[in-house]
C-alpha positions as CSV (number, residue, x, y, z in Angstrom):
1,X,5.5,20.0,27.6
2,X,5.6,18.9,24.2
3,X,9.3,18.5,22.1
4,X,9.6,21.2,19.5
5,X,10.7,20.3,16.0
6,X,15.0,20.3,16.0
7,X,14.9,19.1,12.1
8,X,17.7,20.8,10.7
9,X,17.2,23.5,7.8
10,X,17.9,23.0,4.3
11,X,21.4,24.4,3.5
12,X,20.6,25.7,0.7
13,X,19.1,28.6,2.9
14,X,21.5,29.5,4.5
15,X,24.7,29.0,2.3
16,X,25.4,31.9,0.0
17,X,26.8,31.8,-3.4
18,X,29.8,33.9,-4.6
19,X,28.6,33.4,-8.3
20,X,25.6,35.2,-8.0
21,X,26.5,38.2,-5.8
22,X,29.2,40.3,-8.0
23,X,31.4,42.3,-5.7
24,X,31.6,39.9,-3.2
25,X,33.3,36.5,-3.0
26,X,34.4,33.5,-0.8
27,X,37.3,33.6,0.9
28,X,38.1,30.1,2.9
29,X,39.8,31.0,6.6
30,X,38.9,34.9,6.0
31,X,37.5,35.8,9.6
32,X,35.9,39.4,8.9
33,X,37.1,41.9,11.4
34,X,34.4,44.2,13.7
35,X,33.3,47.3,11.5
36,X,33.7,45.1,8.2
37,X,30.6,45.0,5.9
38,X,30.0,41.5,4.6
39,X,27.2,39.4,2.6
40,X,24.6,37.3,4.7
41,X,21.5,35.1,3.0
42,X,19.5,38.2,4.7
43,X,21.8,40.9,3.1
44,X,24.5,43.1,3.3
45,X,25.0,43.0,7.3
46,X,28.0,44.8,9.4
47,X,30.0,42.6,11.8
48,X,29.2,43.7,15.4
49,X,31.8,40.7,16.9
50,X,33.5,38.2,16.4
51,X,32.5,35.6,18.8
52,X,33.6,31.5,19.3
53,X,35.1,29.5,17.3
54,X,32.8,26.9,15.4
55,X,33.5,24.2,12.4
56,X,35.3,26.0,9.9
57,X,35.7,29.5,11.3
58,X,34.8,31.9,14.1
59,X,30.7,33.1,15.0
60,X,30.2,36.5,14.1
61,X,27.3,38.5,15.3
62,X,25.8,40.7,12.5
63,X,23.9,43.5,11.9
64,X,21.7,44.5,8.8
65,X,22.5,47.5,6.8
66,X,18.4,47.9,6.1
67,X,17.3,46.9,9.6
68,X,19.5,47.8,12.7
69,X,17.8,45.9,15.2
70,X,17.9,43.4,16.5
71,X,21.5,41.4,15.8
72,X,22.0,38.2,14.7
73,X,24.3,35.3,14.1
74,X,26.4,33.7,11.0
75,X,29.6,31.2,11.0
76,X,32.5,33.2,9.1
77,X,32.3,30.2,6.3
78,X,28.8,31.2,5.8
79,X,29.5,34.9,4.4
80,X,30.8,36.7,2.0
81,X,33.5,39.2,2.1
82,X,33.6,42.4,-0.7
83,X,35.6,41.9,-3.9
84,X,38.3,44.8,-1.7
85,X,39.4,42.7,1.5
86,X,41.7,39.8,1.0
């Protein structure tokens, strides 16, 4: 069986800026708590759990606010939290 491609994927998509997203922002060591509604690359997504640890922060499993189904993953570090929650 032939390998699959494991190149990595740019960063740039799937690191989100605070700058251009007002009402949310970065916060460095924030793990979001179940229920919480945070930024994604994807969109506004709700955290579903809060999983591992992993380089810089914890694995959360997400949810979309426009599509429900089906779940899927972000790092904490790689989120962004509303302009509200400290």
């Amino acid at each position: 069986m032939a390998s699959q491609n494991t190149s990595r994927v740019p960063a740039e998509t799937v690191r989100i800026a605070s700058t251009t997203h007002s009402g949310y922002h970065a916060v460095q060591d924030y793990i979001p708590q179940v229920g919480e509604w945070v930024l994604t690359t994807e969109g506004v997504a709700e955290v579903i759990r809060v999983l591992t640890r992993v380089t810089g922060g914890r694995l959360l499993e997400l949810r979309l606010e426009k599509r429900p189904k089906p779940p899927f993953f972000a790092a904490s570090h790689n989120v962004l939290i509303k302009d509200d929650v400290d």
